[in-house]
N, C-alpha and C positions, 0 to 999 in steps of 0.2 A: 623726084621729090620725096618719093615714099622713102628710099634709102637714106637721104638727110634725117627724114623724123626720126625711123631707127635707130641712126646715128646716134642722133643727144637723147632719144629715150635711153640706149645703151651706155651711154657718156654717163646720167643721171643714175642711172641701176649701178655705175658702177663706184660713182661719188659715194652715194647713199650706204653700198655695201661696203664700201673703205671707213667712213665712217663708221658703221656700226663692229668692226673687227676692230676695229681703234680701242672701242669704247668696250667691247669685248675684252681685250689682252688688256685693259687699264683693268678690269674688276676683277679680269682673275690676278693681274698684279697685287689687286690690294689684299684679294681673298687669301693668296700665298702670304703675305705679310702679315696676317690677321692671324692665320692656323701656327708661324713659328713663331711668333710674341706670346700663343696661350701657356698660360701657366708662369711665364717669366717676367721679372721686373726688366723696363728697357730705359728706365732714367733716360725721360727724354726733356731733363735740365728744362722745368718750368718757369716762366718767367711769375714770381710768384705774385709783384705786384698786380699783375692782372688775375692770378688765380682766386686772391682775396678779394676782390671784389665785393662778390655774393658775402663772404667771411664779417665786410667791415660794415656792411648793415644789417646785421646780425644785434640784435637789442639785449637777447636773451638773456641775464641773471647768471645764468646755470651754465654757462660756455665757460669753458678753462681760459686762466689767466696768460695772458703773453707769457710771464715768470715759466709759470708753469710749459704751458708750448716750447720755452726755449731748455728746460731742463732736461725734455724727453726728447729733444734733437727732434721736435715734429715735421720738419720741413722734411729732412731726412726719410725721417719713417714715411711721409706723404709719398714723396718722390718713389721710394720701393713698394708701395702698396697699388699705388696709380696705375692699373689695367687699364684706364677709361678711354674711350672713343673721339670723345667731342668736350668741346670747351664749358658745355653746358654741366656735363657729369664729371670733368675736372673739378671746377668750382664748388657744385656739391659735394662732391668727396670732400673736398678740402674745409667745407665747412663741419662736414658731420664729422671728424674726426676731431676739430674745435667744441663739439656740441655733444658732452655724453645724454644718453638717455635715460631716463628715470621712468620711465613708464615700462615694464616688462612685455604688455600687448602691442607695443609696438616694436619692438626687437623680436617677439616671435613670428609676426607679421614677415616681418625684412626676411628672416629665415625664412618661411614657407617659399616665399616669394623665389627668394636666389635657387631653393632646390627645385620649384615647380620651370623654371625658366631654365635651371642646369639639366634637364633631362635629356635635349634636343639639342644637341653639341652646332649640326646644321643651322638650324634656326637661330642660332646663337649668332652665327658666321654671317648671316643675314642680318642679322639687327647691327653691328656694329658695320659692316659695309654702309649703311643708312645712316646710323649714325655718326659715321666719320665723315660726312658731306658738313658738318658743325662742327668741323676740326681747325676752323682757320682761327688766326690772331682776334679778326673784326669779332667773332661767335664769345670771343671774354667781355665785349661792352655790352651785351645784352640786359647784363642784370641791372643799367642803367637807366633801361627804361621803364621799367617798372620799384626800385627802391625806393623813390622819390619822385615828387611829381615835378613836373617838366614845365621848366616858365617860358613866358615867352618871349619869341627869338626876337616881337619888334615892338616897338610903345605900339598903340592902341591907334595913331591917326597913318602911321608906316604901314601898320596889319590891314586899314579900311582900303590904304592906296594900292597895294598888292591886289589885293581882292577883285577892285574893277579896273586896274592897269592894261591888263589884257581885252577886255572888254572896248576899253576907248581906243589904242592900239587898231584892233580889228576894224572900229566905226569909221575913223580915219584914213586906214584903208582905201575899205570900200567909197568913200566920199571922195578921197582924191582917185579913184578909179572914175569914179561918176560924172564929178566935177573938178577938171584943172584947175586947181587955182593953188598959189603959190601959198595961201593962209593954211591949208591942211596941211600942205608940206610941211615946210615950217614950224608946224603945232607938232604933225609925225617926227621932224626929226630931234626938234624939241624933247617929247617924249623918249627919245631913242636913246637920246643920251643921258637923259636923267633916270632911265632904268639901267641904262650901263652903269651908272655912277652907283645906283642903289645895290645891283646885283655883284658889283666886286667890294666896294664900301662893308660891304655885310656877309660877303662869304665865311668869314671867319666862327661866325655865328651859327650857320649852316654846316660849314664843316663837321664840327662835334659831333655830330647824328649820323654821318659817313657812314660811321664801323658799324651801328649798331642796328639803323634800321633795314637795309636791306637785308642785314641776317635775319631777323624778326619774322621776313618772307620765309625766306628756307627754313627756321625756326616751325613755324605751322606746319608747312609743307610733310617736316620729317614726324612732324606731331601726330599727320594723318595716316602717316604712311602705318606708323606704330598701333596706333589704332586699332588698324583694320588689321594690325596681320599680328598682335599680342593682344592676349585677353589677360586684364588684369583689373586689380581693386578701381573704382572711384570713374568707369568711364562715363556715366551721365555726366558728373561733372567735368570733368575733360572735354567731352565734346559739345557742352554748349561754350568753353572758351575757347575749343576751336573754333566754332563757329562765331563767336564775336570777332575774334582775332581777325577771321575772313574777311571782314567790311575794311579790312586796312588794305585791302589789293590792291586795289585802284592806284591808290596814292604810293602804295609801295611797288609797285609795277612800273612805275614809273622810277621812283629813287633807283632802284635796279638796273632798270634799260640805260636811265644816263650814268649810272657808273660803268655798266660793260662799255659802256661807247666810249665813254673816257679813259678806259685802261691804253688806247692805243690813240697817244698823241698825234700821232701821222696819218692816219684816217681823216681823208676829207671829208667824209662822212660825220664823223665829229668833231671838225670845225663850223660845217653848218649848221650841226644841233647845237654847239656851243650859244652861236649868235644868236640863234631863235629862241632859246630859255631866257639868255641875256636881255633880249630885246624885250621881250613878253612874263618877265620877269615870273618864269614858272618854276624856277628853281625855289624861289623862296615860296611862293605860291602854294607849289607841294610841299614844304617840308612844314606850313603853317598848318595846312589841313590834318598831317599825318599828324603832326605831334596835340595838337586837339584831340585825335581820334584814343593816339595812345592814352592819353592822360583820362579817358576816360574807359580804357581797357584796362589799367594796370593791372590788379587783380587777376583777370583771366589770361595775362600775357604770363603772368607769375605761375599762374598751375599749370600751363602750356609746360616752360622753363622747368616746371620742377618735374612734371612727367615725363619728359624726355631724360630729366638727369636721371632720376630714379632709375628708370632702366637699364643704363648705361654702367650706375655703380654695383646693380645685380649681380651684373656679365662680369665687372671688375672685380666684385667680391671673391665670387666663383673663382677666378683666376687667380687670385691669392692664396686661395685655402689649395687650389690643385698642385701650386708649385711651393706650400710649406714640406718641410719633410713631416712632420705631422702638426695637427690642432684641435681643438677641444671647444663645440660649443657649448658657451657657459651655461648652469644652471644658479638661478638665482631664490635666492631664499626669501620669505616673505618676513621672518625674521628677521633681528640685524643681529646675531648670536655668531657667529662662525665666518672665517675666512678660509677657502684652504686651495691652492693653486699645486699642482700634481706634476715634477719635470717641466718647470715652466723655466722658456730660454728666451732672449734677446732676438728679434728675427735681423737685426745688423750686423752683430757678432758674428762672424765667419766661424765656422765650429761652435759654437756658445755650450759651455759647459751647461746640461739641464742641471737643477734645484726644485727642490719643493719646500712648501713653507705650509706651517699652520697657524692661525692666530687664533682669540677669541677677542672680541669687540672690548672687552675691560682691561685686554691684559697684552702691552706693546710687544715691538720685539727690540733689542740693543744688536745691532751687528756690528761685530767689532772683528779689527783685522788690518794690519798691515799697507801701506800703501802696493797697488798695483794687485792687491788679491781677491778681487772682483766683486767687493764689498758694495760698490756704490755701479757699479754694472747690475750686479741684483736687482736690489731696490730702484731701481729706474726699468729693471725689466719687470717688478711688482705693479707698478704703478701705470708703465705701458700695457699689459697685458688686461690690466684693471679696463683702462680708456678703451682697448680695443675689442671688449667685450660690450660693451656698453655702445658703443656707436655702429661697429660692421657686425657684430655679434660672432666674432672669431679669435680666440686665445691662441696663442703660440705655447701651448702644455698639451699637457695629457688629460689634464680635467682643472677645470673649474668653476669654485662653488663660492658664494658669496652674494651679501643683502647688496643690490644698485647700491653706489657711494658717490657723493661730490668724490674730488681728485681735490688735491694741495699739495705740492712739493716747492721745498728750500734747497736746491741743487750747486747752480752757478750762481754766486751771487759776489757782487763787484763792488769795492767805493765807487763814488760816484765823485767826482771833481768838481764840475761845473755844479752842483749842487751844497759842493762843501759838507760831505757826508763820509764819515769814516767805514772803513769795513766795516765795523762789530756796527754799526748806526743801521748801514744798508742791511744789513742780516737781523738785525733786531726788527727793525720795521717789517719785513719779508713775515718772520715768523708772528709777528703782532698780528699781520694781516692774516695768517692762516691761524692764530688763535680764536680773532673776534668771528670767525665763521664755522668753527668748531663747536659752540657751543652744547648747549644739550637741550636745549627747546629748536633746533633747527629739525624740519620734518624728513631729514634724508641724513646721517651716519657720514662719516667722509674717513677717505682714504687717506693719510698723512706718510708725507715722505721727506725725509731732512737728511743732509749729509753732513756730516761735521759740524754738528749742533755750536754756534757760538762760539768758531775756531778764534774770532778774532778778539778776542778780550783775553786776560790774565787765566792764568788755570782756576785760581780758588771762585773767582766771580763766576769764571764760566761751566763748570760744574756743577756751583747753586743753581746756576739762573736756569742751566738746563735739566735739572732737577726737579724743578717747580714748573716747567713749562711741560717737562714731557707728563708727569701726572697729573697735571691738569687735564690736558687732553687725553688719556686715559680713563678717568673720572669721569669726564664727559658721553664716553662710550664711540669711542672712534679708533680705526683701525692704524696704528701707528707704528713705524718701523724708522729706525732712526740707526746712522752709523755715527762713528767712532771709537777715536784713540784712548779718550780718557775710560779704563777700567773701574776706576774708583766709582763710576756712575752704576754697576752693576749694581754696587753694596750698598749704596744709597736708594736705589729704586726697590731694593728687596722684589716681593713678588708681583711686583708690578708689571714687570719687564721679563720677556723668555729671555736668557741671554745665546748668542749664536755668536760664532767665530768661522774666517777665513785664514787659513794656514798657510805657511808655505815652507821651504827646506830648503838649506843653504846645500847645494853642492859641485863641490870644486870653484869656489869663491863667485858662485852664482845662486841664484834664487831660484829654487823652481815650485809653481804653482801650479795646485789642481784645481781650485777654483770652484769648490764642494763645498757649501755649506755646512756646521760641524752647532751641533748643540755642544752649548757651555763656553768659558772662556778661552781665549789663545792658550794653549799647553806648551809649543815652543816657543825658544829663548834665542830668536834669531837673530836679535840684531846686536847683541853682544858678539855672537857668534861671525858674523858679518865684520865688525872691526877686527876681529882679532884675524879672520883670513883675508881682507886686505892691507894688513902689516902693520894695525894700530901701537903706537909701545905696549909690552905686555904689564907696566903699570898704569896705563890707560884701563886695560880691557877688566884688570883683577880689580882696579878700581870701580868701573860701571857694574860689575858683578857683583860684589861685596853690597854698594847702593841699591842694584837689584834686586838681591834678594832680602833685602830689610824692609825695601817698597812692599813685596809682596806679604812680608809676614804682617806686617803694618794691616794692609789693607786685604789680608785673607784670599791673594791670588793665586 
């Protein structure tokens, strides 16, 4: 006898120990995948509609425009910055990179924060093994249950009948246990089926809540775990909404337990919990109780959410800045008097030629310069570099300096069909819209960035109109940098405008670009030059020449 016991003692010693080596080789699996991701973008192709989420209830004023987001290729730039762990610190990322900051105590805050948690590279490897248990798909509905409050799932006499279903259920029971008689039957099966009917009738209703509340569990869980083993800003308040958060166990202990049981259709085991939720209709039961509880946590489900993300974009930040070839955190002036960005590059750009720029708040820049000579790759890395100090607090330069700015940019901009809107229509309204916010009673300076000011109207109209618009905004005291073709805008803006050029050199009937910014106007004459070495007639090219240079003496270029 005593050898049997042995036996399944040993049998279990050895269950238990396969188990825990399982679970062993899985966390050093992930810890190895954790250490060769540090410092590197792994584009791991987000599904964005779930990443905005958190993004599209977002109220804030002061968040950059769609326009804007699609000028600077932000999905793009997301996807390359994205170190994050968990769907929770995805999200966040993705909104704070939507959201510049204007507050400077709170960008130096984020700094402190990202170097006092970059010290302990270990500890790092820890927080994101924890945090990656909130790496699944369901972990993006979270921020559902807290943006809005959560109505309910049934009228008001459906919610009273759930509530004591179970109750009579049980009485009935026990009564046809006590006493046979064919009327409790009858009433029992009665019952049985009118809760079958209620509990598939309305699954559809229940469903929705699937993804979102048993994360909500694990959600707390990894809340705690953070807690106790990072010390950082604001934990009184964190830990009384983990502890509200707590009171949802019960009901989430249960959504939990019937979805593991439900993952495996062929478990008889969960065919009989199936029938018994159905019967006793607990399914709907729990999800009444739990979404009351929530609607009455949002708040504290919210600081939970954002304390978890928080963390997570810390670790992310860090990872960013380890695998730039270098960066510069910004210094912000309390002033709005000076701009000036030192070797600042494109972090997309494969090799990105550095540049440096200087502005003064009164006085634009014109950048002018050839198609393909990285005119408008600049100024889009001005304006990113601008966003990316202001939200992670990390420039892709060697320094920069500069007062907090809104952002506006007129990049890509399209007719519109269906709305029966011409180019020059859609680009007028684009830059109307970044006029009326330019103003000069606004309490925050803004960054302006335009490509081809007014490409789409006649030259003479669009040379006024963009004459009058870029000194306005200038006037205004806002930091403006505008490209283009049209030169004549120099002479017309006199000293309003620094004027800069992008060059390039025809040779051997090819173009080659350095991709250096150059104070002052184009000085080559390349694209005369370009017809005549792809075999224009030579009264063609004496032709454009001859017009050429009458353009310039005309207009003093």
């Amino acid at each position: 006898m005593i050898y049997w016991i042995l036996g399944i003692i040993l049998i279990i010693v050895l269950i238990v120990s396969l188990a825990f080596y399982r679970r062993w080789l899985d966390t050093k699996k992930k810890i190895t995948a954790i250490k060769e991701k540090w410092g590197k973008p792994y584009y791991n192709d987000p599904n964005f509609n779930l990443v905005r989420i958190y993004l599209d209830s977002d109220v804030n004023p002061g968040k950059i425009t769609g326009t804007t987001a699609n000028d600077l290729d932000l999905d793009n730039v997301f996807a390359y910055v994205d170190r994050t762990n968990s769907k929770p610190g995805q999200q966040y990322l993705y909104k704070k990179l939507h959201d510049p900051e204007l507050d400077i105590d709170v960008l130096k805050q984020l700094d402190e924060d990202i170097t006092w948690l970059g010290k302990d590279r270990a500890k790092q490897e820890r927080i994101e093994l924890e945090l990656s248990k909130l790496n699944t798909i369901n972990s993006c509905y979270l921020p559902e249950l807290f943006v809005k409050e959560q109505q309910p799932l049934f009228t008001p006499l459906q919610t009273s009948y759930i509530q004591i279903s179970w109750i009579v259920m049980i009485c009935l029971i026990v009564m046809l246990c006590l006493v046979h008689s064919q009327v409790y039957f009858l009433a029992l099966l009665g019952l049985a089926i009118l809760n079958t009917a209620l509990h598939y009738k309305n699954k559809g209703k229940v469903a929705q809540y699937t993804h979102s509340l048993p994360q909500l569990l694990l959600l707390n869980k990894v809340g705690w775990w953070l807690i106790r083993n990072v010390a950082v800003r604001g934990n009184e308040t964190v830990l009384n909404s983990l502890s509200k958060v707590d009171k949802l166990k019960r009901s989430l202990l249960f959504v939990n337990f019937q979805n593991g049981i439900g993952s495996d259709p062929t478990d008889i085991f969960a065919a009989i919990f199936e029938f018994i939720k159905t019967v006793f209709l607990l399914e709907p039961l729990m999800f009444i109780t739990s979404i009351k509880r929530v609607n009455k946590s949002r708040k504290e489900i919210e600081t939970v959410y954002k304390y978890v993300a928080e963390i997570d974009i810390l670790i992310s930040i860090d990872s960013v800045r380890i695998g730039l070839p270098y960066y510069a955190k910004p210094e912000f002036s309390v002033s709005d008097g000076e701009l000036k960005i030192t070797e600042l590059y494109h972090p997309l750009v494969e090799n990105c030629v550095a540049n440096s720029i200087f502005s003064n708040v009164d006085k634009g820049g014109l950048i002018t310069g050839s198609n393909m000579s990285g005119k408008t790759t600049f100024i889009r890395a001005v304006a990113l570099n601008t966003l990316l100090a202001q939200t992670i607090y990390t420039c892709c330069a060697k320094e920069y300096h500069a007062p907090l700015l809104n952002i506006h940019t007129s990049i890509r901009v399209s007719d519109d069909i269906e709305e029966h809107k011409s180019y020059f229509q859609a680009e007028a309204l684009a830059v109307l819209d970044i006029v009326n916010k330019c103003g000069i009673n606004e309490p925050f300076r803004s960054l302006v960035i335009i490509d081809e000011i007014f490409r789409g109207t006649n030259t003479i109209e669009r040379i006024a109109a963009a004459k009058s618009v870029l000194s306005y905004l200038t006037a205004n005291r806002n930091f403006v940098f505008v490209s283009t073709h049209d030169l004549e805008l120099a002479e017309l803006l006199g000293d309003e405008y620094a004027i800069y050029s992008f060059e390039e050199l025809v040779d051997d009937k090819r173009l080659v670009f350095d991709y250096k910014i150059k104070e002052g106007l184009l000085k080559n004459k390349n694209g005369i030059a370009i017809l005549q070495s792809l075999g224009y007639p030579q009264s063609v090219v004496n032709d454009a020449g001859k017009v050429s240079e009458q353009l310039r003496e005309k207009y003093q270029l």
